[in-house]
C-alpha positions in Angstrom: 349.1 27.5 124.2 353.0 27.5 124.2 353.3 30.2 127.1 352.4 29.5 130.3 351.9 33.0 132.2 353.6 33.9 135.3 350.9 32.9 138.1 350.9 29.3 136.7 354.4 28.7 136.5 354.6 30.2 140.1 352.2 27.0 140.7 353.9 24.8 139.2 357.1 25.8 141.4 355.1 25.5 144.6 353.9 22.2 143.1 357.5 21.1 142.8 358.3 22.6 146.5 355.8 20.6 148.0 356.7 17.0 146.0 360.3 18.2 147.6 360.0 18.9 151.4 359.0 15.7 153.0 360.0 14.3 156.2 364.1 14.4 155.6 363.5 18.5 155.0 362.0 19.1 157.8 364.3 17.1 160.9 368.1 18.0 158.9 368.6 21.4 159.2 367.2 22.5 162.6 369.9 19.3 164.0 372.3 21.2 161.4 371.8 24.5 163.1 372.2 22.7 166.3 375.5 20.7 166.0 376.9 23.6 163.8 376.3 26.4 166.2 378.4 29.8 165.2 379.8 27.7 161.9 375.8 27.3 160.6 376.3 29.2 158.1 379.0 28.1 156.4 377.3 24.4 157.3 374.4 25.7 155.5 376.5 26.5 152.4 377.4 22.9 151.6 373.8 21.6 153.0 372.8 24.2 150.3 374.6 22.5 147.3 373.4 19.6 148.3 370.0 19.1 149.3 369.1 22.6 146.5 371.9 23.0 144.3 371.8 18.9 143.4 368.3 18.5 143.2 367.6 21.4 140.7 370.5 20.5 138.7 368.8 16.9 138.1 365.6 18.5 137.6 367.4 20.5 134.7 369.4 17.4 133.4 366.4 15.3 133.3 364.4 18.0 131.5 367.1 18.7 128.8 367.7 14.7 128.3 364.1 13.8 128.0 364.5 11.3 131.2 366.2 9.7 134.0 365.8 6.4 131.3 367.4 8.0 128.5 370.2 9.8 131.0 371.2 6.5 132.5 370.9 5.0 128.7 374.3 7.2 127.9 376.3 4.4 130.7 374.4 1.1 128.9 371.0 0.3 128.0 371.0 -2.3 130.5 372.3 -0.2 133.2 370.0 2.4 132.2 366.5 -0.2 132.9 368.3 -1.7 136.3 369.4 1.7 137.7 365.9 3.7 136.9 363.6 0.9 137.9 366.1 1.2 141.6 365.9 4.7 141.9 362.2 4.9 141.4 361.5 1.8 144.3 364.0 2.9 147.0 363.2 6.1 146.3 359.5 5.2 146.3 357.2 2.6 147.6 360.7 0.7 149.7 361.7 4.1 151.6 361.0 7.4 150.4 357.1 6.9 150.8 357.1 4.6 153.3 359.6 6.8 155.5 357.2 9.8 155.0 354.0 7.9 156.5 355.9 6.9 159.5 357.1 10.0 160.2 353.9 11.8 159.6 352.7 9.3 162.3 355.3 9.4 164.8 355.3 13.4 165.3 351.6 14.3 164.1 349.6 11.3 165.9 351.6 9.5 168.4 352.4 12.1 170.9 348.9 13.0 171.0 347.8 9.1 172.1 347.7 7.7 175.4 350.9 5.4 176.3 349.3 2.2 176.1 347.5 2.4 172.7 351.2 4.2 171.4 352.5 0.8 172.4 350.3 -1.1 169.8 350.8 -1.6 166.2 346.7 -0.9 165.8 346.8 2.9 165.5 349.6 3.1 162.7 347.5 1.1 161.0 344.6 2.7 161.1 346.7 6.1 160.3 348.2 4.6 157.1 344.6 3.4 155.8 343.7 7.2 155.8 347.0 8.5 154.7 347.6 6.6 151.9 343.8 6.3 151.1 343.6 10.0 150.7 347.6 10.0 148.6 345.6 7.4 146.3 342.3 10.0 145.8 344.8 13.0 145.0 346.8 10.6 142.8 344.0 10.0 140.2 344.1 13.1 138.9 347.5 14.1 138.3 346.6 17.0 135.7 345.3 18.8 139.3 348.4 17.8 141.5 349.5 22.1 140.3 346.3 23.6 141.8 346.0 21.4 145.0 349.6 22.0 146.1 349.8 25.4 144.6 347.0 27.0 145.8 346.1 25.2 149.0 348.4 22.8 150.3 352.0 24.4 149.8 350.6 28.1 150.7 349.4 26.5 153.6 352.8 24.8 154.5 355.1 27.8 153.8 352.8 30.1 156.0 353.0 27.9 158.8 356.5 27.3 158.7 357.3 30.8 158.4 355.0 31.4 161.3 357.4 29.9 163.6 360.2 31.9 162.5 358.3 34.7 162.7 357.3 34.5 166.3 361.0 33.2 167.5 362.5 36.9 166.1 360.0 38.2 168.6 360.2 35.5 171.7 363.9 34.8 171.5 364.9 31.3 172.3 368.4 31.5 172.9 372.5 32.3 171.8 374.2 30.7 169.4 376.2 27.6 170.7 379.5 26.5 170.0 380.2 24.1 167.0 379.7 20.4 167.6 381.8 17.4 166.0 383.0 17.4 162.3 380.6 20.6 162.2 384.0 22.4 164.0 386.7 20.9 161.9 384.8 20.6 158.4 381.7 22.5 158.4 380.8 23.0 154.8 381.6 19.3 154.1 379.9 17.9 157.1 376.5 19.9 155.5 377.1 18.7 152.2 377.0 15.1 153.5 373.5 16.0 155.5 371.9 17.5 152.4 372.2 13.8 151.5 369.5 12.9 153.7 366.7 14.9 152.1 366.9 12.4 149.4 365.8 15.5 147.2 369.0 14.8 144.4 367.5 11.5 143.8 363.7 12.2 143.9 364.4 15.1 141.7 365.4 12.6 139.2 361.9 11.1 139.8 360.0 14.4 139.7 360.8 15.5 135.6 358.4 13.4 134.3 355.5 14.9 136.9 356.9 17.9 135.7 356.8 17.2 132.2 352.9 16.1 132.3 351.9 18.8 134.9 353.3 21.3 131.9 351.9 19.3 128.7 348.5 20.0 130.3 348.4 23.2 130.4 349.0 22.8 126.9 352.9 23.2 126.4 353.8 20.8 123.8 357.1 22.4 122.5 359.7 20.1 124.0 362.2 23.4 124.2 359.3 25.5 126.0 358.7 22.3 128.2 362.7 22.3 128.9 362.5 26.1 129.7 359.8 26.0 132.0 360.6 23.0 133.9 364.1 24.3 134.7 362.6 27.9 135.8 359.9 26.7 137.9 362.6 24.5 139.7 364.5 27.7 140.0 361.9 29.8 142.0 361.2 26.2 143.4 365.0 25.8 145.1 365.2 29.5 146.0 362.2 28.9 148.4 363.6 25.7 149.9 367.0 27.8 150.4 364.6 30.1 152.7 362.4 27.5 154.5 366.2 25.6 154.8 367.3 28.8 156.6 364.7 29.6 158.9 364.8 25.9 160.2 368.3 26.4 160.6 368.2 29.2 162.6 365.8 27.3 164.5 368.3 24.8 165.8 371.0 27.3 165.8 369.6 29.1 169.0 367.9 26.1 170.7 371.2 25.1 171.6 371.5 27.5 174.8 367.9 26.9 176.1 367.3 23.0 175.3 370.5 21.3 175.1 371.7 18.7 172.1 368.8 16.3 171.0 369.2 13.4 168.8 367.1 14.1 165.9 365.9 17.5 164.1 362.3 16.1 164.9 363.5 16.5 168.8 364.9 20.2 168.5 361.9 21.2 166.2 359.5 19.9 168.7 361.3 22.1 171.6 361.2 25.0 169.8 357.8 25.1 168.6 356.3 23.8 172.1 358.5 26.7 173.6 356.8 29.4 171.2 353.7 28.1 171.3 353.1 25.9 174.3 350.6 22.8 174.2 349.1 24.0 171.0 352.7 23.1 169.3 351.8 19.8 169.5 348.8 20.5 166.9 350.8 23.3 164.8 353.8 20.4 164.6 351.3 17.4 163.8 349.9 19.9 160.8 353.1 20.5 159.4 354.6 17.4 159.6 351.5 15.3 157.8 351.4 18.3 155.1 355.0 17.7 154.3 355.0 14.0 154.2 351.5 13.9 152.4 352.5 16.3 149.7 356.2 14.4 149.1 354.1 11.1 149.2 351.4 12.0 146.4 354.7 13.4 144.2 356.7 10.0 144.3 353.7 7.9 144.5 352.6 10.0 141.1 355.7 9.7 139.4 356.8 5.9 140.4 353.1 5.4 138.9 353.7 7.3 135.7 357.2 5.4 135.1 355.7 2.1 135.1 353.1 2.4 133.6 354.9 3.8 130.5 357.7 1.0 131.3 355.0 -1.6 130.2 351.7 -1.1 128.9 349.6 -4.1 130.4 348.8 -2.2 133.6 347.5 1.1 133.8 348.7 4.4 136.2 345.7 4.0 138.4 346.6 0.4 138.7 350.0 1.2 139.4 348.6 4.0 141.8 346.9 1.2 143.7 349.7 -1.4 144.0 352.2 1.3 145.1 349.7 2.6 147.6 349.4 -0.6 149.4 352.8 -1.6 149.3 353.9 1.4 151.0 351.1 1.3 153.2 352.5 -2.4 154.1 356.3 -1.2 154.4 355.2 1.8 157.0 353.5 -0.5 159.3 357.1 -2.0 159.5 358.2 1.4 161.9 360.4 4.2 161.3 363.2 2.6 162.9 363.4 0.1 160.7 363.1 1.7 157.7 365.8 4.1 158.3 368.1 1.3 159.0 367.7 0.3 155.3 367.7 4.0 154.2 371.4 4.7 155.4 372.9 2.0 153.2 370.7 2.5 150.3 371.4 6.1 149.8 375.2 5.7 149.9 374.7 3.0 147.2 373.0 5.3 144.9 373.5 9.2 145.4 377.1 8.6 144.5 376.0 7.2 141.3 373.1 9.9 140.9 375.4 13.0 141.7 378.2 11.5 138.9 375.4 11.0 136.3 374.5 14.8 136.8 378.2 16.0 136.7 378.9 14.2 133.2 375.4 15.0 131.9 376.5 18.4 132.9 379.9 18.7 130.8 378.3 16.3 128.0 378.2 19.4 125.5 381.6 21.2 126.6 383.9 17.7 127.2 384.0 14.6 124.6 382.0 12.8 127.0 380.9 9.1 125.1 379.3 6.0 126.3 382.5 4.7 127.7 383.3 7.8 129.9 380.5 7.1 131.7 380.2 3.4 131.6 384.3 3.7 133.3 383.1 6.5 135.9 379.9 4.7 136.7 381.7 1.5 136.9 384.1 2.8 139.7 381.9 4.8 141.4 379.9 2.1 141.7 382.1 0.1 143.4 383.0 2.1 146.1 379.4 3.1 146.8 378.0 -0.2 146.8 381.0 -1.0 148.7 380.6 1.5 151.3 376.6 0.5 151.5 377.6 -2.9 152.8 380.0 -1.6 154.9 376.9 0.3 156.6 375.0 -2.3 156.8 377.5 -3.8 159.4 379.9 -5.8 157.4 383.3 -3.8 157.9 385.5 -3.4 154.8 388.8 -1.9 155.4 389.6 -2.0 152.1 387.9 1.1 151.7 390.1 3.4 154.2 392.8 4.0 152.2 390.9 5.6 149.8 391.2 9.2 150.2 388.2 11.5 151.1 386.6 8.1 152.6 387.0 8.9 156.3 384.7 12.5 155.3 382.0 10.1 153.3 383.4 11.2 150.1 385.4 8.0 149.0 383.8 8.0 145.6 385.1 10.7 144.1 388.5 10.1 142.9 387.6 6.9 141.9 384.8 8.9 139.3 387.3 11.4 138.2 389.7 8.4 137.1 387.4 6.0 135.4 386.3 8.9 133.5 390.0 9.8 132.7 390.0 6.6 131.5 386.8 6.6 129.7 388.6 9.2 127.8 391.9 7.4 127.6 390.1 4.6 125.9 388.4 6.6 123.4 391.3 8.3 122.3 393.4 5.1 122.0 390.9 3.9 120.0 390.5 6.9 117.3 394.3 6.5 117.0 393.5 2.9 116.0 390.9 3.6 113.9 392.8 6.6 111.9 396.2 4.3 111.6 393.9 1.5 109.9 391.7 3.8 107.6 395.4 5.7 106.6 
């Protein structure tokens, strides 16, 4: 078969839906709604490029390249085997994953528990046993990941979500508020930055080769109709994260009025939903929440496995399926806290890096775009990222404020857009060389 028909691609997008809206999906844009007030939607507009436009674009880029390995491969082959093997563990078993457990815990079990047992370290345990137990079972068969999330688990997700919506059209929570913080002076730049929390640009990068299997096993073995069909089931795929993005938006937008500023999404979803739906919330929120984290979970947790395992053949998927599991399982015993202490500086260290990969890989058939073009960009992009990582992570660098854009989070940039100037400065200089001596 080299077609796959319309009801199995629509499957396949849901699949990719579900590996996508994890915990970071879920808190962001209600506490974007929130701080953004009567700007949301032009907040929504850079969260949009962001945490949708980004992510499908990799999904694309990977698709058309045949890999994050053989993407990165274009800056060195060294870089390419250091950067994937990152990208796959932060994203993976040393945040995304173990991020997602926690979470799952902290809003879908631990407000249901009594004070004391909350206090111990006992139940989290126990909860990550089953939770990662059950990501391991649904793991080992990778060829059904399209049917479980497709037909049952994402279905199941998207009806709930829009359930809330639904009901706060006809039980109004509130007006509008004003705009908070950067959300008054630069609104579509401060939701640009948030879409950075999702992690969805990076995981995306992940997610191709799940993509790519999911596909071959419903028998598409063109590499073209494999290319086709990932990019427009990541299509339908970002056009339904758009929506869910909005309603949760909206969300925070009018809980302002009725419940006040809270300091995480996780805080303004949990008003609105106990509002709606009183003490039952609690049950509709734990649901959603362990869906989400469960279904973004299985997706990394599949794909890390699938990497490695091809990386080196002397240990098998379901052996990598099993090492992962644990180790994440390990890693969200450490608490939520903690982990998103590491996550900050980690992303800023990478998504730049990411985000100029995709850009090049983008132009790489319109521009003269070699090896050294991005081995220059990536070099100075890298800089400043890494840079900017350790600042986070409490060492202050002053160095790095008189860059321009660095003050908005966005000190990378120029400093890509020159080394790939020079990339192409270099290559020129060197073709003049080359022709002088051959003349």
């Amino acid at each position: 078969m080299e077609k796959v028909n319309r009801r199995r691609l629509l499957l396949v997008s849901l699949m990719i839906f579900s590996m996508f809206f994890g915990a970071g999906n879920l808190i962001v844009p209600p506490l974007l709604g929130q701080l953004a007030g009567t700007n949301v939607l032009v907040a929504m507009g850079g969260f949009l490029v962001s945490a949708v436009g980004l992510p499908i674009l990799a999904i694309a880029v990977v698709a058309k390249v045949g890999g994050l390995h053989l993407l990165a491969s274009r800056v060195h082959p060294r870089f390419a085997l250091a950067f994937t093997v990152l990208v796959y563990l932060s994203i993976g078993p040393l945040l995304g994953i173990p991020r997602a457990a926690s979470l799952a815990f902290e809003i879908g079990i631990l407000p249901f528990l009594p004070h004391t047992l909350g206090q111990s370290h006992l139940p989290l345990l126990i909860y990550t046993i089953f939770y990662f137990g059950l990501a391991y079972w649904l793991c080992m068969t990778p060829s059904k990941l399209v049917d479980r999330f497709g037909k049952v688990l994402t279905p199941l997700l998207l009806l709930l979500l829009t359930s809330i919506f639904a009901v706060s059209l006809f039980k109004p929570i509130g007006a509008v508020g004003a705009p908070l913080g950067d959300y008054a002076q630069f609104p579509f730049l401060k939701g640009f930055l948030d879409g950075y929390m999702t992690m969805d640009a990076i995981a995306a990068l992940n997610f191709g080769i799940v993509i790519s299997v999911t596909l071959q096993a419903m028998g598409i073995t063109k590499e073209r109709e494999i290319v086709s069909d990932t990019i427009k089931a990541g299509f339908v795929a970002g056009l339904l994260l758009a929506i869910i993005y909005g309603m949760l938006a909206y969300l925070g937008a009018v809980s302002t009025a009725r419940f006040g500023t809270t300091e995480n999404g996780a805080q303004t979803l949990t008003h609105v939903v106990f509002y709606l739906f009183g003490s039952r919330g609690a049950v509709l929120l734990g649901v959603i929440f362990s869906l989400a984290c469960l279904t973004t979970s299985v997706g990394l947790l599949t794909s890390c496995s699938q990497y490695f395992a091809k990386l080196t053949s002397k240990i098998s998927y379901r052996s990598f399926i099993a090492a992962l599991s644990i180790s994440s399982m390990i890693l969200a015993n450490v608490g939520l806290t903690q982990i998103l202490k590491f996550s900050v500086p980690a992303l800023t260290a990478i998504y730049p890096m990411a985000i100029v990969l995709m850009v090049l890989a983008l132009f790489h058939n319109f521009l003269p775009l070699n090896t050294h073009v991005y081995m220059f960009a990536m070099i100075s992009t890298s800089f400043v990222s890494i840079l900017d990582a350790i600042g986070q992570a409490g060492l202050e660098l002053s160095l790095l404020d008189y860059l321009p854009l660095y003050a908005k989070g966005l000190g990378w940039v120029i400093p890509a857009v020159i080394g790939a100037m020079l990339g192409l400065f270099y290559d020129n200089l060197k073709a003049r060389r080359f022709a002088h001596l051959t003349s």
